[in-house]
N, C-alpha and C positions, 0 to 999 in steps of 0.2 A: 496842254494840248486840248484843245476845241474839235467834236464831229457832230455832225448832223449826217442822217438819215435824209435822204431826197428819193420823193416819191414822185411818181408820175401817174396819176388818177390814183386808184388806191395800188399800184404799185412799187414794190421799193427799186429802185434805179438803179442808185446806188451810195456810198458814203462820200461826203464831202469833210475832212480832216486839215484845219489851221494849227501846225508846227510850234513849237513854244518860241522858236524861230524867226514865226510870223509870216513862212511861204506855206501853200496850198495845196495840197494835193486831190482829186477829185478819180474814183476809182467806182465803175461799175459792176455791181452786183452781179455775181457768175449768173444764176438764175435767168436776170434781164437778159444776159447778152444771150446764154439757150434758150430761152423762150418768147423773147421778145423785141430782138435784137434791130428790127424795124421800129422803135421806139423809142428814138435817142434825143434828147434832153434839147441839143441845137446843131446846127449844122456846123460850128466850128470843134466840137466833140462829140463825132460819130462814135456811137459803140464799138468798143473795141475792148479785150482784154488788158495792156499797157495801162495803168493809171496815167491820168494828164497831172503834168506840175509849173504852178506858176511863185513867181515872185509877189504877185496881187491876188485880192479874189476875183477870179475868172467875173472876164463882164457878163456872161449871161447870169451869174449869182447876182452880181451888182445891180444886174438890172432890173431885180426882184426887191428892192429895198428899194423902201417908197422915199420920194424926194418933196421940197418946198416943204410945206406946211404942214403936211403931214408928217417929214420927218421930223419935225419943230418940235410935236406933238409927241411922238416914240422917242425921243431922245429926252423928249425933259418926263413923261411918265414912268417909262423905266428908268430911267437918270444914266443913259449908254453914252457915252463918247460916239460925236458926227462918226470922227476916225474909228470905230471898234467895229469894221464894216460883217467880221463874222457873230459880233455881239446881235447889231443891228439884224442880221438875217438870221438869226437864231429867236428873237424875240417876234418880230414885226410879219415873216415868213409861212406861219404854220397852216395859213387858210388865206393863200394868197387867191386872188384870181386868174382863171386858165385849170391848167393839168398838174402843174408843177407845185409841190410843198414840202415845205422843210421842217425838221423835227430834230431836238436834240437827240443826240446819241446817247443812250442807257449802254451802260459797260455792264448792268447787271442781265440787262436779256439776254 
């Protein structure tokens, strides 16, 4: 099991968790939804409490993972698999451009 942290400017949003499964789960941060709840990731997952679950990674993650040449680039430097789409957004994601950035998950924090 794979989690990143997804921040939204320096705040934490919420956890995004890939299953040993290989389905998705994406779950916002109590905190965000009481304090920030007007500042939600995309308009097809409004904040809400219910975690969202998919069989892919959600296309607003997907669309964070750079494509053409540049994924040419992250996939042969880190040596990730095209297909290892939460590999790829765990490496290429941390200081994306916009609001939105993605961090692996520490189990020890």
């Amino acid at each position: 099991m794979r989690k990143a942290k997804v921040f939204y400017k320096e705040d934490l949003a919420g956890v995004l968790t890939e299953t040993d499964e290989g389905l998705y789960e994406f779950q916002y941060d109590r905190e965000h939804i009481e304090q920030r709840a007007e500042r939600f990731l995309t308009f097809t997952m409004p904040v809400r409490i219910e975690p969202y679950f998919e069989k892919r990674l959600f296309p607003f993650f997907e669309g964070l993972i750079p494509e053409g040449w540049l994924l040419d680039v992250a996939t042969k430097s880190w040596k990730i698999n095209p297909n290892d789409r939460m590999g790829l957004l765990l490496a290429c994601c941390k200081d994306c451009i916009g609001a939105v950035s993605i961090q692996a998950f520490d189990e020890n924090e």
